[in-house]
N, C-alpha and C positions, 0 to 999 in steps of 0.2 A: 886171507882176510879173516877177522878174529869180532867176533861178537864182544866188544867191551865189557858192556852192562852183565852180558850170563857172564860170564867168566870171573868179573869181580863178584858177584853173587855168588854164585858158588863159592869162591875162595872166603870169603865171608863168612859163611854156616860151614865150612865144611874142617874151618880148624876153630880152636878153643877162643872165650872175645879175653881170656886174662893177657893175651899176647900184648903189651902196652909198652908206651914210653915209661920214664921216669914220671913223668906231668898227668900220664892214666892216658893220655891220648892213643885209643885202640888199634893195631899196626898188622890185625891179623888177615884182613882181604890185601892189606899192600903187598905183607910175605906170601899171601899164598897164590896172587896174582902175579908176581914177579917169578915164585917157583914156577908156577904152569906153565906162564909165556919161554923160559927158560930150558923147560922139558923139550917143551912142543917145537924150539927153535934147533934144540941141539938132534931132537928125534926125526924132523924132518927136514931137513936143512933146506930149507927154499930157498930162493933167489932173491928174495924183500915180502915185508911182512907190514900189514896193516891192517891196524885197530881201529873199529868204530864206536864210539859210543851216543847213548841216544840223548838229543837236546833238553836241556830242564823244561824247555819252555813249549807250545805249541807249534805246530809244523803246519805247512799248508794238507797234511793228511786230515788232520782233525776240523780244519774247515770243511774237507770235503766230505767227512765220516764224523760225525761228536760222536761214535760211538767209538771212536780207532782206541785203544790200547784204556779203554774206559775202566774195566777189571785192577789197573796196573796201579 
């Protein structure tokens, strides 16, 4: 199982943002999240693979906590 959110984060800051379409639209967490997942899949070859990523909207966490992921 794969941390979405870190993973396109990282891949985000971690190559240059001039990586673009024709249109400027920025494609540099897309290549660098599709490189990792691609490492990570041929380096460890597991048996099935799943990605989570986290909701835009509030979860029943933050009813129980308004402080949950408050920083973020």
């Amino acid at each position: 199982m794969l941390d979405g959110n870190s993973l396109t984060y990282r891949a985000f800051f971690a190559l240059p943002t001039d990586m673009a379409t024709a249109s400027g639209q920025v494609t540099n967490a897309v290549f660098g999240f599709t490189s990792m997942f691609a490492y990570m899949v041929k380096d460890q070859q597991p048996d099935g693979v799943l990605v989570a990523f986290d909701r835009p909207e509030p979860t029943f966490r933050h009813e129980a906590n308004p402080l949950y992921k408050a920083q973020r």
